[in-house]
N, C-alpha and C positions, 0 to 999 in steps of 0.2 A: 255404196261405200266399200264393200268387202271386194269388189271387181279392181276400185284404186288401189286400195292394199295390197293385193296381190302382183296387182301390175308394179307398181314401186318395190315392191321382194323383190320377184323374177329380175327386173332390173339392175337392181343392187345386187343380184349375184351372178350373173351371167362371168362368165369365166370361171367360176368354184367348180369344184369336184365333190362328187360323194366317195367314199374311201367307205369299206368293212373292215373293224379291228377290233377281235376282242370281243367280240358280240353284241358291236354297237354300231350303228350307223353316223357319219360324221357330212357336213358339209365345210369343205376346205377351200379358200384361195393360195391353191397350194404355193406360188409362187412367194407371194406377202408371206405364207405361213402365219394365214390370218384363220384362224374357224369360226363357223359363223351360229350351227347347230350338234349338239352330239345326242343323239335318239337310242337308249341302249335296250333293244331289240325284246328282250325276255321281256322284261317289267314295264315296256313303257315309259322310262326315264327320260324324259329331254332338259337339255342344260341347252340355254342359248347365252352367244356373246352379249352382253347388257350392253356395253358400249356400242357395236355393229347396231342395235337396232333401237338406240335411244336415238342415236344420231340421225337416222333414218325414220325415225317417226317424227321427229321433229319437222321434215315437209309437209308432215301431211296434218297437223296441229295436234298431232295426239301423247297423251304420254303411254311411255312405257310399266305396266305395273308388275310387279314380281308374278302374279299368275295372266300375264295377257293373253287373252283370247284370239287374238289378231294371228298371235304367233304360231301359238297350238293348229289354229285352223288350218294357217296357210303349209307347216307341217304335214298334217294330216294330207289334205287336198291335192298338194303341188307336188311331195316329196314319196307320198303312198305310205308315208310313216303311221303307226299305233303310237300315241302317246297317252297313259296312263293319268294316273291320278296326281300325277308326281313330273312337276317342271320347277326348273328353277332357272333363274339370271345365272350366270357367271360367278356371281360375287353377292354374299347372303350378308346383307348390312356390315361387313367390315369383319365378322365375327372369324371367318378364317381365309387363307388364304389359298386358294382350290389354286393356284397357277399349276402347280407340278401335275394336279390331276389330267391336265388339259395340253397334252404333249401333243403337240402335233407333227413336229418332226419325227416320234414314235411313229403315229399314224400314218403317216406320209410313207415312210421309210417300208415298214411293216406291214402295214395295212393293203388290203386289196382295191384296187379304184373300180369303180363300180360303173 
């Protein structure tokens, strides 16, 4: 199962970029100015798009859970990222609103493409 997983990521992102900004690694479709993972380098931090990959697990009948394992792996394996103890979805049950945190025309602009 972890071999289909994979192959439906890679899929789903062919055309993104990885960008360095700020001490993080990001995956960007830079054009959409859509991101799909941000990996922040020191601590291990990954923050993934919740929408990009609810959607995208939904083929494969799975759901998305605020610590998915799916995600983390294919992270690790496919991207050479460290991720840490510490992932989160985009969006932490409603409680704030991360948009501003997640600038990617910052990144894009600023950032180095990798």
């Amino acid at each position: 199962m972890e071999k289909l997983i994979d192959k439906v990521i890679n899929d789903s992102v062919v055309g993104s970029s990885l960008y360095s900004h700020r001490g993080s690694t990001w995956l960007i479709f830079t054009e959409k100015k859509e991101w799909v993972i941000s990996c922040y380098d020191e601590n291990g931090y990954l923050w993934y798009n919740h929408d990009f990959f609810t959607n995208l697990f939904r083929y494969l009948d799975l759901e998305l859970g605020d610590n998915n394992v799916h995600v983390i792996r294919w992270v690790e394996n496919n991207l050479g990222l460290k991720v840490g103890d510490h992932f989160h979805p985009d969006i932490l049950h409603g409680e704030y609103d991360w948009e501003d945190h997640f600038d990617v025309e910052e990144v894009i602009t600023n950032g180095v493409k990798l």
